[in-house]
C-alpha positions in Angstrom: -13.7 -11.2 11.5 -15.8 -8.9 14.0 -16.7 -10.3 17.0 -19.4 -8.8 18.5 -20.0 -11.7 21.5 -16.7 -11.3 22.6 -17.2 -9.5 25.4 -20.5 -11.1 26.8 -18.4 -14.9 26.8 -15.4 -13.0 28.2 -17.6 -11.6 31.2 -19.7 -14.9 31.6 -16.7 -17.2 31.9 -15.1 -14.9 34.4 -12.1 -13.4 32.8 -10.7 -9.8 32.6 -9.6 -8.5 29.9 -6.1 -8.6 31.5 -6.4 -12.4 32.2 -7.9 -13.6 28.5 -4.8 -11.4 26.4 -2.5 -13.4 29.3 -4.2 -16.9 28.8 -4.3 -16.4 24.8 -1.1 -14.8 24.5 -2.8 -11.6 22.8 -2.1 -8.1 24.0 -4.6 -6.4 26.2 -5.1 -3.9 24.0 -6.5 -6.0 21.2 -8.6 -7.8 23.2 -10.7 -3.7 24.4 -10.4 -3.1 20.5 -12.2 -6.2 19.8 -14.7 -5.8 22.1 -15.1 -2.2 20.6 -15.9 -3.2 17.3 -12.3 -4.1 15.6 -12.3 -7.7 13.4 -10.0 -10.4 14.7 -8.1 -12.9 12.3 -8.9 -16.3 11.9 -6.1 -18.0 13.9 -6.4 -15.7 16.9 -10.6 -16.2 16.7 -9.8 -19.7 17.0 -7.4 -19.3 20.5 -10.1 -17.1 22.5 -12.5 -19.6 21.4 -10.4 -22.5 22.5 -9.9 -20.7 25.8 -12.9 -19.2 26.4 -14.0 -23.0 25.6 -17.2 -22.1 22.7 -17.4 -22.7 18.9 -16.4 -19.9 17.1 -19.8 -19.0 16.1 -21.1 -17.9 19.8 -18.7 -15.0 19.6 -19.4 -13.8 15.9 -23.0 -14.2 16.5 -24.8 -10.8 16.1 -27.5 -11.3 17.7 -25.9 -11.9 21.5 -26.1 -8.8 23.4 -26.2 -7.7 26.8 -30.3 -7.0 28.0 -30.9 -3.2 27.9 -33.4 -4.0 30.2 -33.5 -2.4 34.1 -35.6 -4.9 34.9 -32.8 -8.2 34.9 -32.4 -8.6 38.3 -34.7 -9.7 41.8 -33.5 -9.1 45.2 -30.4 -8.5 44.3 -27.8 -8.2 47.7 -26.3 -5.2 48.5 -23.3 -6.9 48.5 -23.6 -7.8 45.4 -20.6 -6.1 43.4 -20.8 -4.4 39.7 -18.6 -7.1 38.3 -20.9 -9.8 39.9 -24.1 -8.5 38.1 -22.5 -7.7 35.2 -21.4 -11.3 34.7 -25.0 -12.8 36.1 -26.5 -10.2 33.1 -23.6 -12.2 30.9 -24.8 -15.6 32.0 -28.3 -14.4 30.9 -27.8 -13.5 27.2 -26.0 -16.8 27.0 -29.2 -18.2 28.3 -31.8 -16.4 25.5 -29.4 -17.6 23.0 -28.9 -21.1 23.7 -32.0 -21.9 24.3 -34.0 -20.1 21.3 -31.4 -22.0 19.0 -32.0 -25.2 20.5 -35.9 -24.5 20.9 -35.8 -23.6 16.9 -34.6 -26.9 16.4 -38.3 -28.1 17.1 -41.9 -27.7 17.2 -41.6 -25.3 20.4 -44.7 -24.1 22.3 -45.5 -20.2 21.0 -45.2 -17.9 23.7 -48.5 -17.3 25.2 -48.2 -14.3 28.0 -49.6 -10.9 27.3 -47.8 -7.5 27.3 -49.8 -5.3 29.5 -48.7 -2.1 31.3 -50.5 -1.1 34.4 -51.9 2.8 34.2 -50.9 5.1 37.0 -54.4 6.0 37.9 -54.7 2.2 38.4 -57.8 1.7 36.0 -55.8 -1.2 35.2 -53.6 -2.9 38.3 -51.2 -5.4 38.6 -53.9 -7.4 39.8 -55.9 -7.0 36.7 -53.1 -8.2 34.4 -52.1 -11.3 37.1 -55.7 -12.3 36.1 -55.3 -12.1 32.7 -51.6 -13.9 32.6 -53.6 -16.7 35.0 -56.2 -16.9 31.7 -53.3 -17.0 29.1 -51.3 -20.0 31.1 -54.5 -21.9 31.7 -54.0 -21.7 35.8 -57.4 -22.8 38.0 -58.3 -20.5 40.2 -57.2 -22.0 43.3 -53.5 -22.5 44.0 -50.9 -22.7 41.4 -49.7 -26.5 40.8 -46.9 -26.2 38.8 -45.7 -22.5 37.8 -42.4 -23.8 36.0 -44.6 -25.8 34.2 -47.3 -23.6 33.2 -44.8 -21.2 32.0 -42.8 -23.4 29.8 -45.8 -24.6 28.1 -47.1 -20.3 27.6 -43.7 -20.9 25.3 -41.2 -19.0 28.3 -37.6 -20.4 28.7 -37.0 -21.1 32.7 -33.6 -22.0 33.2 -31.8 -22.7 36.7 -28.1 -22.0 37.3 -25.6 -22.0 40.1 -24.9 -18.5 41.5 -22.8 -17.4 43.8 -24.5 -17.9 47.3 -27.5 -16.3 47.1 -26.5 -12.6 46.0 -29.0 -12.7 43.1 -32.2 -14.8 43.2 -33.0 -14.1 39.7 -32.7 -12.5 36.3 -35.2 -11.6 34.0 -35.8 -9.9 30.5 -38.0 -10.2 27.5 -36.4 -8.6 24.6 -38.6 -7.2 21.1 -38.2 -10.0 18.9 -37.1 -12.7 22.1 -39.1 -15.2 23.9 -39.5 -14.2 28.2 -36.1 -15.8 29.9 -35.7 -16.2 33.7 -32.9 -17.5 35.3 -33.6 -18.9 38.9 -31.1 -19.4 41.6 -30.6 -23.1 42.2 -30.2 -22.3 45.8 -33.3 -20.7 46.7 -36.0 -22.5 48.4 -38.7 -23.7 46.8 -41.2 -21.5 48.4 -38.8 -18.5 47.3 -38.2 -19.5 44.4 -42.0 -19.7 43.6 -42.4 -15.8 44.5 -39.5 -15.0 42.8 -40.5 -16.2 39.3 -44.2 -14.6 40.2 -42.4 -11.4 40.8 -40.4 -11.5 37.8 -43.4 -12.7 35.6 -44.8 -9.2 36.7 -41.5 -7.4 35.7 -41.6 -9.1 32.3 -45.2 -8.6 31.5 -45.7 -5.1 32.6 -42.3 -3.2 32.6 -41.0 -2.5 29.4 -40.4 1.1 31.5 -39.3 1.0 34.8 -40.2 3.3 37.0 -40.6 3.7 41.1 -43.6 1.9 41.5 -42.4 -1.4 39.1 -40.8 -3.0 42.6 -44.2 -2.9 44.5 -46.3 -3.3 41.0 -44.5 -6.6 40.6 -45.0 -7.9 44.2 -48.8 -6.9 44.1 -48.9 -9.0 40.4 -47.0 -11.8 42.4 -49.2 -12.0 45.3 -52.6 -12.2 43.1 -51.2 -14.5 40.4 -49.9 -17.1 43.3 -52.9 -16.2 46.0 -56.1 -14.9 44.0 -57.7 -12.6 46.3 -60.9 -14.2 45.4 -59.8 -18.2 46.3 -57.9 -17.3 49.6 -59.6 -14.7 51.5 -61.9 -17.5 52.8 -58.9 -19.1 53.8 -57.0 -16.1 55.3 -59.2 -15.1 58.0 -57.9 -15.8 62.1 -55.0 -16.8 61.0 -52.5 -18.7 63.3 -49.0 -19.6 62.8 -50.2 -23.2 62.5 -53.0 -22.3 60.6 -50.1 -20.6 57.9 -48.7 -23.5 58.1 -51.3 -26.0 57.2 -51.8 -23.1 54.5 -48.4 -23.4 53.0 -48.9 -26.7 52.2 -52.0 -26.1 50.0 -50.8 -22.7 48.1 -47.0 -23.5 47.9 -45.7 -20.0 49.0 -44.3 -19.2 52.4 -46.3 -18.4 56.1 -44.8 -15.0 55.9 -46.1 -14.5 52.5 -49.3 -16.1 53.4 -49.5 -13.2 56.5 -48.6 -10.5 54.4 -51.3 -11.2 51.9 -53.9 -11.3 54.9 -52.6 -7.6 56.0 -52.7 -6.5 52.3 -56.2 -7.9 51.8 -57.3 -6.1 55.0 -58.4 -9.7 57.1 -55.5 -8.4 59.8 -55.0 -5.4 61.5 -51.4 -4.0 61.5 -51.2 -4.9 65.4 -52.2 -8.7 64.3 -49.8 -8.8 61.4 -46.9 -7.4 63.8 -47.6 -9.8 66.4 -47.6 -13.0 63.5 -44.3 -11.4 62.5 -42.9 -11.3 65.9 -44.1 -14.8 66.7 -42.4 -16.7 63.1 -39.4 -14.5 63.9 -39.1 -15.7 67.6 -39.8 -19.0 66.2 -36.5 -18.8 64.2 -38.5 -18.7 61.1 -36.9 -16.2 59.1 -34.2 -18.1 58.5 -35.4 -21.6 58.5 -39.4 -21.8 58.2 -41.3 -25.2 58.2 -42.2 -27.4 56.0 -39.4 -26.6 53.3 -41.1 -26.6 49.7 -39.4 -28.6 46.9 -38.4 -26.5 44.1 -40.0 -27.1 41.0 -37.4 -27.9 38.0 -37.8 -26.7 34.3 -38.1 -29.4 31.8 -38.9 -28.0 28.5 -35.4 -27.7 27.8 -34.1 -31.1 28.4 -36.8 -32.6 26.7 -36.2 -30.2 23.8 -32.6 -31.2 23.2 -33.4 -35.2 23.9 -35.9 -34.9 21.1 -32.7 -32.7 18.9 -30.3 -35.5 19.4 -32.3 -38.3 18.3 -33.0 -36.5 15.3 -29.9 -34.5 14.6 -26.8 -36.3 16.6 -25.6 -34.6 19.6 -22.5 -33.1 17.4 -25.0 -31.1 14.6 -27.2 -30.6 18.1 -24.2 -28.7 19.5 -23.5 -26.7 16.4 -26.8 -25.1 16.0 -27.0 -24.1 19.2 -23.2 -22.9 19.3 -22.2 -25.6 21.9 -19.4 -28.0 22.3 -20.3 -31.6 22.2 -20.1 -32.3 25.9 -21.3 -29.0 26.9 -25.0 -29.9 25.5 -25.5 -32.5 28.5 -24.3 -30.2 30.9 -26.1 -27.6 30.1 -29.4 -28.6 29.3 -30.0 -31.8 31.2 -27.7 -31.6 34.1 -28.3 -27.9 35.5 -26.6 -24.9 34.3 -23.6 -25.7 36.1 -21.4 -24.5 32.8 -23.0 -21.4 30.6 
């Protein structure tokens, strides 16, 4: 039997080759065939499975695969090794396909955001497409409640999970055929993590290509969709580092993004935004700024998979969506603490 997941659960769960053919008593070799397309017999499927701890199914599915996307990660550290974002791109794929098979299981919202690439002679900029993603989630045109929220009912799976540290902040795709998936860092602040999912709602809306300018295209989208130039230049103007922070409050993003978005919308001069710079940084606000935002938490999926268990049982639950029984629970309710 081929096993075409193999290699995705392999690299999620954190095993080498070399350590899975030692843990299931299989030579190496078979294991890099397996992953290269050769079938695996029954008994053996059912060792790596029990190992790798998964149903069977999750590593014959066909339809688990690595993102060909460029545009999976945010901020990634330069520390951050090849083996670390190879198994963060892992964790992701499990993500897409845990969570469609679960969200088939009901009456799940139809994804709502627009495709829209931004032209190079900006006739259409990321501005332009922030507004129309605001239209298709429904936002006001002030400051953005609830972005989790918004996006979860536009039919996009949000999904937190513990990294390692903070070397990634998040990943990101949206595959043909796929619902948008982003996978936040549980450790980021709230006022990061906000910014972060902005960012990567630009990546996944207008970069199907990347290309030099999707970094800065992304942070421009970011920027407009969380701080409309039109609501907030009234509030932008003379501003103070307690003004930013009485700011903050109301638009949920960080002073320093709050001072950047005054220089980019031309209410600051370059001296003034290097002096507000200066001042948070002497205040030790680089590393620990005020008023610490709470982070808002997806809940789509744990009401998804309460609503599956009541009507299916938690065991045909876990089946469908190519789980073990007490994996469901963790997974979906409790954090991503086990992919």
């Amino acid at each position: 039997m081929s096993v075409p997941g193999l290699e995705i659960v392999r690299v999620a769960r954190g095993f080498t080759q070399a350590e899975l053919a030692a843990a299931t008593g299989l030579p190496q070799s078979a294991i890099s065939k397996c992953e290269s397309g050769e079938p695996l017999d029954e008994g053996r499927l059912e060792e790596v499975a029990r190992v790798l701890e998964c149903p069977t199914e999750l590593l014959t599915d066909e339809v688990l695969t690595f993102s060909a996307s460029a545009c999976v990660f945010h901020r990634k550290r330069a520390s951050t090794t090849v083996a670390q974002a190879k198994q963060a791109r892992a964790w992701l794929a499990l993500a897409r396909l845990h969570s469609e098979k679960l969200l088939d299981l009901v009456d799940a919202p139809k994804v709502r955001l627009p495709r829209v690439t931004p032209t190079d002679d900006e006739y259409v900029t990321p501005e332009d497409v922030a507004g129309e993603v605001r239209s298709a989630l429904r936002l006001p045109l002030g400051p953005v409640p609830d972005l989790v929220g918004a996006l979860e009912d536009a039919g996009v799976i949000v999904r937190d999970r513990t990294f390692d540290g903070r070397k990634i902040d998040a990943l990101s795709d949206w595959l043909a055929g796929h619902r948008p998936v982003f996978l936040l860092n549980s450790a980021v602040s709230g006022e990061r993590q906000r910014f972060t999912l902005a960012h990567e709602t630009g990546h996944a809306v207008m970069h199907e290509v990347v290309t030099e300018k999707s970094e800065s295209q992304a942070d421009r989208f970011a920027a407009e969709l969380l701080m409309p130039a039109e609501a907030i230049r009234s509030d932008l103007e003379n501003p103070t580092l307690e003004r930013l922070l009485g700011l903050k409050r109301k638009w949920q993003v960080s002073a320093a993004a709050l001072a950047r978005r005054a220089f980019d919308l031309g209410l600051v001069s370059d001296a003034v935004y290097r002096r507000l710079n200066m001042e948070m940084s002497a205040a030790g606000w680089r590393s620990n700024e005020p008023l610490r935002l709470p982070r808002e938490r997806p809940e789509l999926l744990a009401a998804t998979v309460a609503r599956a268990k009541d009507h299916l049982g938690v065991a045909e639950t876990a089946r469908r969506v190519y789980l073990l029984d007490d994996q469901l629970s963790v997974m979906f309710e409790a954090g991503d603490a086990h992919v």
